[in-house]
C-alpha positions in Angstrom: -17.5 -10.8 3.2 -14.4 -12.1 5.7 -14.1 -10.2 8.3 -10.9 -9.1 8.9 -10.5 -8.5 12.3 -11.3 -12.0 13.4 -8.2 -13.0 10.8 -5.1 -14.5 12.3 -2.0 -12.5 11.6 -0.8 -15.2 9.3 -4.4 -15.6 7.7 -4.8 -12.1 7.3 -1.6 -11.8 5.1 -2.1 -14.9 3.0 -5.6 -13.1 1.5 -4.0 -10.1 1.2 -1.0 -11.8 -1.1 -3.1 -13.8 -3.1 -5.3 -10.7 -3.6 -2.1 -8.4 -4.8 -0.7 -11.4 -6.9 -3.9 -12.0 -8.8 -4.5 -8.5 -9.7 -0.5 -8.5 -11.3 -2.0 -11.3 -13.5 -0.1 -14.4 -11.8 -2.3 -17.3 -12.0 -3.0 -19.8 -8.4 -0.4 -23.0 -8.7 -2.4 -26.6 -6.8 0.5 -28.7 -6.1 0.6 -32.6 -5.2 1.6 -33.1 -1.5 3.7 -35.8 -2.4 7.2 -35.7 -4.7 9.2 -38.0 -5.0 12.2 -37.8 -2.7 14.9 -38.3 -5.4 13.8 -34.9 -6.8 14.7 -33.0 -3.3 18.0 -35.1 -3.0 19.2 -33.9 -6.4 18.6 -30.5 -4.8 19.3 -30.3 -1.3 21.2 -27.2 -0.9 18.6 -25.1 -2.7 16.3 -26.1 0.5 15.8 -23.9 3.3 16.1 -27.0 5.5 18.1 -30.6 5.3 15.2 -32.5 6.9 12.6 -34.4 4.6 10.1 -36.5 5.8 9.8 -39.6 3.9 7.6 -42.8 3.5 7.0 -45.5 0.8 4.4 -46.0 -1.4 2.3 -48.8 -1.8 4.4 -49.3 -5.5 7.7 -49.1 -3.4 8.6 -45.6 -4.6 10.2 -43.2 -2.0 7.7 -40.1 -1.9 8.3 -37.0 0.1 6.0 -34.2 2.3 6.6 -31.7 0.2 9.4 -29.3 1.9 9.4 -26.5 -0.9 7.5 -25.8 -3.7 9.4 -24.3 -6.1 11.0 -27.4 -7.3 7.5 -28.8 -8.4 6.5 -25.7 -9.9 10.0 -26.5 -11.5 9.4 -29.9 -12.6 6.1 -29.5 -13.8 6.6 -26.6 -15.9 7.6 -26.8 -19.2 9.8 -24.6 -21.6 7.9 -22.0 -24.3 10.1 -20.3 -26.2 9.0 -16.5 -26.4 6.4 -17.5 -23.0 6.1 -16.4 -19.6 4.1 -18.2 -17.2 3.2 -16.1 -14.0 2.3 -18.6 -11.1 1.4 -17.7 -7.5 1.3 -20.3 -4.6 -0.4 -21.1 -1.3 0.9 -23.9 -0.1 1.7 -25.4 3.1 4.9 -27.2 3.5 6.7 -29.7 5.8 10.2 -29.1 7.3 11.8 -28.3 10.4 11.1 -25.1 11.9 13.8 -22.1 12.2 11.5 -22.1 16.0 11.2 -25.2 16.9 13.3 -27.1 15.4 11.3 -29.9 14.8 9.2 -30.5 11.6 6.1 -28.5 11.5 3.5 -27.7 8.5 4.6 -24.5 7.5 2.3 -21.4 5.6 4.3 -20.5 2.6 3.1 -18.1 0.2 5.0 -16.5 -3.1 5.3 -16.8 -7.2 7.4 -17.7 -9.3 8.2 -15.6 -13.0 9.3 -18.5 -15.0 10.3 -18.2 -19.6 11.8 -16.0 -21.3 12.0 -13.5 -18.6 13.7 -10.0 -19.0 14.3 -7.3 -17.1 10.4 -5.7 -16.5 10.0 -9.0 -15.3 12.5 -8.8 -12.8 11.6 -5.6 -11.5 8.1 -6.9 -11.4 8.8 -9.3 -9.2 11.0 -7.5 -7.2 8.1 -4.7 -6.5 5.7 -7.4 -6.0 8.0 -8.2 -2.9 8.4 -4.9 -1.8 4.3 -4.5 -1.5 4.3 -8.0 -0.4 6.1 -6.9 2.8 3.7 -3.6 3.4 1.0 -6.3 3.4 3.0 -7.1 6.6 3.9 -4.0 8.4 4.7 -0.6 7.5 7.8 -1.3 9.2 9.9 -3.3 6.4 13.2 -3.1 4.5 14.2 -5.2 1.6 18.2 -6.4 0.9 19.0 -6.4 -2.8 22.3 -7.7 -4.1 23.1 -9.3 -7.4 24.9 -12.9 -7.6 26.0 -12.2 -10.9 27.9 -9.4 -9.9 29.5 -11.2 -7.4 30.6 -14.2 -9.3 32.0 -11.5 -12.3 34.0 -9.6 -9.8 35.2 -12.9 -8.0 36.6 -13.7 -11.9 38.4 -10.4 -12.3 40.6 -10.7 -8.8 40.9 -13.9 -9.5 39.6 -16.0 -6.5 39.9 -19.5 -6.7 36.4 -21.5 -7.3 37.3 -23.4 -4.2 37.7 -20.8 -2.2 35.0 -18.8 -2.9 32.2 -20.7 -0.5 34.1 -19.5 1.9 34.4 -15.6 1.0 30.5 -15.8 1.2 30.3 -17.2 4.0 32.9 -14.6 5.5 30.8 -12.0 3.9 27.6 -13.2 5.4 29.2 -12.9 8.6 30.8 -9.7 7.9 34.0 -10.7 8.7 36.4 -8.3 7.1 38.8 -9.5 8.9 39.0 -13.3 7.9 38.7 -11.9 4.2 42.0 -10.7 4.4 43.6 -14.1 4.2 42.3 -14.3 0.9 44.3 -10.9 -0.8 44.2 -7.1 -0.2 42.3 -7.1 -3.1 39.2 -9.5 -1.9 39.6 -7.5 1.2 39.0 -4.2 -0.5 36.4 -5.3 -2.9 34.7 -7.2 -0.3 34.5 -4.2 2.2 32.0 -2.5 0.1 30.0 -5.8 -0.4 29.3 -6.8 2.9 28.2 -3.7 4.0 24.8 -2.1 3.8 23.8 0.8 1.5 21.2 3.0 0.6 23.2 4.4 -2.3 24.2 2.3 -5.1 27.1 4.2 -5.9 29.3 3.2 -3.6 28.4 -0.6 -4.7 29.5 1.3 -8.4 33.0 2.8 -7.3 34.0 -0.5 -5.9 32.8 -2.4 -9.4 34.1 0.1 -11.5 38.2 -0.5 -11.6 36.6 -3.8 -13.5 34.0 -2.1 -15.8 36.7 -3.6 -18.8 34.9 -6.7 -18.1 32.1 -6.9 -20.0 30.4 -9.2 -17.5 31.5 -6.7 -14.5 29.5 -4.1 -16.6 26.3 -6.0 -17.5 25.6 -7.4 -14.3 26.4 -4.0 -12.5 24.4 -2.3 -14.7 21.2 -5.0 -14.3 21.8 -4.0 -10.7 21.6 -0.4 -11.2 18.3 -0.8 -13.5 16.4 -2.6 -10.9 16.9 0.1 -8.1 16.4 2.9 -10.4 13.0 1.3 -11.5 12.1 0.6 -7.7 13.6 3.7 -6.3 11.1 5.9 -9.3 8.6 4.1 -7.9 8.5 5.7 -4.6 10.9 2.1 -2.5 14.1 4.0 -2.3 13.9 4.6 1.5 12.6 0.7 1.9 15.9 -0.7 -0.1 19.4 -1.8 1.0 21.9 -3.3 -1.6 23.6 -5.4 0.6 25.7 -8.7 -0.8 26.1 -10.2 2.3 22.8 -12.1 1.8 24.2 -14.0 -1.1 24.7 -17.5 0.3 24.8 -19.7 -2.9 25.7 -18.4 -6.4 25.9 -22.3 -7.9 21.5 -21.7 -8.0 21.5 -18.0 -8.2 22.6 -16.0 -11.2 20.9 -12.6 -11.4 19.1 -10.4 -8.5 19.0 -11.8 -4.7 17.0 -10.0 -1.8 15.8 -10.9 1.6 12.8 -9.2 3.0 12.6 -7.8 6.5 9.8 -6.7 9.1 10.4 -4.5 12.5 9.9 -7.4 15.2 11.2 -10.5 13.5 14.7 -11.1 14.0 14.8 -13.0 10.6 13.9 -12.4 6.9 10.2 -13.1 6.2 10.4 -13.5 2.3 13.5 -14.6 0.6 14.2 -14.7 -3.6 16.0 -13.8 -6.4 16.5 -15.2 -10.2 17.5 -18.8 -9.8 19.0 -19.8 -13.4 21.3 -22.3 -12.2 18.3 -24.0 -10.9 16.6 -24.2 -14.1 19.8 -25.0 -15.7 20.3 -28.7 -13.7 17.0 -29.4 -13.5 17.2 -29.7 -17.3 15.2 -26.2 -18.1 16.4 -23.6 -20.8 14.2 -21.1 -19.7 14.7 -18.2 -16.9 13.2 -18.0 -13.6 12.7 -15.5 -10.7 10.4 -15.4 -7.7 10.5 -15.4 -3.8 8.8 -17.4 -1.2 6.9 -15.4 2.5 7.4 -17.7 5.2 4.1 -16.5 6.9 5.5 -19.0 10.1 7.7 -16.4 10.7 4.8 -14.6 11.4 3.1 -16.0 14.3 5.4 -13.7 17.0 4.2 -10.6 14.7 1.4 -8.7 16.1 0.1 -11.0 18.8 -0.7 -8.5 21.5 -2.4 -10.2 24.3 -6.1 -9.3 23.8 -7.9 -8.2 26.6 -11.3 -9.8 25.0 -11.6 -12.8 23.2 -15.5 -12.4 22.3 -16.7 -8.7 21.9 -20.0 -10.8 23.2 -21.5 -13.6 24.4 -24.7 -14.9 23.7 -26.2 -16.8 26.5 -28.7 -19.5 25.9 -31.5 -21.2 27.7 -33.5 -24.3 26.8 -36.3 -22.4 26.5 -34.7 -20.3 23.8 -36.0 -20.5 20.0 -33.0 -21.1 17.7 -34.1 -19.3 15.1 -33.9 -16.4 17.9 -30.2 -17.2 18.8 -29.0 -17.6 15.2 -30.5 -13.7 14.6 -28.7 -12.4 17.3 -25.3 -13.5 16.7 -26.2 -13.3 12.8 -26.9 -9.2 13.8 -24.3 -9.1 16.1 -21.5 -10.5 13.8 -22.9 -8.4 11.0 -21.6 -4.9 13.0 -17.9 -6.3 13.1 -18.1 -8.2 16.4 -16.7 -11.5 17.6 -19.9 -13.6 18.9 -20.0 -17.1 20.4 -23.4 -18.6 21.4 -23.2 -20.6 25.0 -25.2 -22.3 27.2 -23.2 -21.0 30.3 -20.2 -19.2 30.6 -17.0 -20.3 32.5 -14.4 -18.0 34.4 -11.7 -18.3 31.3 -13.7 -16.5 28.7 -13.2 -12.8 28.5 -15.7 -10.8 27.1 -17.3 -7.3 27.1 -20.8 -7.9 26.6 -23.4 -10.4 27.5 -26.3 -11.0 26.4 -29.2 -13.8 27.3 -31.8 -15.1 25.4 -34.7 -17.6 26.5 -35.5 -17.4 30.3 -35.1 -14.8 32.3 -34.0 -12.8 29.5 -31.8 -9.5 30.3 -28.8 -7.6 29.5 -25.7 -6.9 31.3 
């Protein structure tokens, strides 16, 4: 049995993901390290990050450190009429580091819903992120908006496609201001987008003078399904629908959200139903999933410990092995953190010691 107290903070939430995931029925997805780095150039602004690193095989072929995984699952999957194929993933990628920014190997973990996919799916996945981030902290919040949406309403007022990168953009930065340049009525519709809300009908009265269109309707409506079915089962008070997370709606065509803990400045799971995606990669099937980027982790809980063995075995010569192995064995078996040494120097904390072999006694 894994002891979870001696877990990293990263470690601890992988098992607990690929513990929730399994018991949904999503089944564990190996990938190859390697893809070739063609498949990432076709697809470069679905990546979190521009950097790839590179070498050549021994045929000549340009391969890749894999830098997401999704595209692979992508790839390698292949269209079932009538199918869905649940996957889950733990994986580690390579890319530069929102930190660092240098490349680093990176702890991703998330799924991907992927076939004829409908809306239980949807919400499925969508829950699964929600209970995803409690496997975190209690402390979490989870943006939804709808690309769809966005992209029908952008239709109805009539914004140019070339100018719509940068209305985004403007709403990610919650600029109402620079929106203004682009008509009263992007101005008004997009007050009511890039602002958070627990209550979906003011995301409703700003949609509905454009019900008449039926794609308006049928994307709001998908919207409003989602957070009913989340908020009946019991997330309404961990939910924002917020559309200024929507950064690309040439991949996204459905739900978007971004995940949230207390602590980290930044989302820690990102996702949403990536049709477009399917759609140039040469797919006719659906998709939907969400990546945690557990590096986002490593600032999240790390309290300096006072300890870093509960005890310390302290060994002679003289001392039988068989004799050291039970103690720390018995020892380890009651939850605590044991290290067997042959002497002790002034940079390990500990709170107990214990010796073994001459001279035997307890402090």
């Amino acid at each position: 049995m894994i002891n979870s107290s001696i877990l990293k903070s990263e470690e601890k939430v992988s098992f607990a993901l690929r513990s929730l995931y399994s018991r949904f029925g999503y089944g564990r997805y190996k990938m190859n390290k390697f893809e070739e780095y063609d498949l990432y150039v076709r697809n470069k602004d679905f990546l979190i990050s521009d950097g790839v690193i590179t070498f050549t095989d021994t045929n000549g072929k340009l391969l890749a450190l894999k830098p997401d995984v999704t595209l692979s699952i992508i790839k390698n999957m292949k269209d079932i009429k009538g199918f869905v194929q649940k996957l889950y993933y733990d994986e580690h990628v390579y890319r530069i580091s929102k930190d660092s920014h240098s490349f680093r190997e990176i702890a991703q973990t998330g799924l991907e819903c992927i076939g004829d996919i409908g809306l239980t799916d949807i919400c499925e996945v969508v829950y699964l992120s929600l209970m995803s981030l409690g496997s975190i902290s209690e402390s979490y919040i989870l943006d939804l908006s709808h690309a769809g949406l966005m992209t029908a309403l952008f239709d109805c007022i009539g914004l140019k496609k070339e100018d719509r990168s940068k209305v985004i953009s403007l709403i990610n930065e919650k600029n109402y201001d620079g929106v203004k340049a682009f008509g009263e009525e992007a101005a008004a519709l997009s007050e009511a987008l890039m602002t958070s809300h627990r209550d979906i009908d003011i995301i409703k009265r700003a949609a509905e003078p454009y019900f008449a269109d039926a794609e308006v309707k049928k994307n709001f409506d998908e919207l409003e399904e989602i957070y009913s079915c989340l908020c009946s089962l019991g997330m309404k008070d961990k939910i924002n629908i917020d559309f200024s997370i929507v950064s690309d709606i040439s991949y996204y065509s459905g739900t978007l959200f971004k995940g949230y803990v207390e602590g980290i400045p930044s989302s820690v799971l990102s996702g949403g139903q990536y049709d477009g995606l399917m759609k140039k990669m040469g797919k006719s099937s659906g998709a939907v999933g969400f990546a945690v980027y557990l590096d986002m982790l490593e600032r999240f809980g790390k309290e300096e410990k006072e300890y870093d063995y509960d005890t310390v075995v302290l060994v002679s010569d003289q001392a039988a092995p068989e004799k050291v192995i039970k103690a720390v064995s018995d020892l380890s078996a009651k939850g605590e953190r044991v290290i067997a040494l042959k002497s002790v120097s002034d940079t390990v904390r500990y709170k107990n010691l214990v010796k073994i072999g001459e001279g035997e006694n307890n402090d």
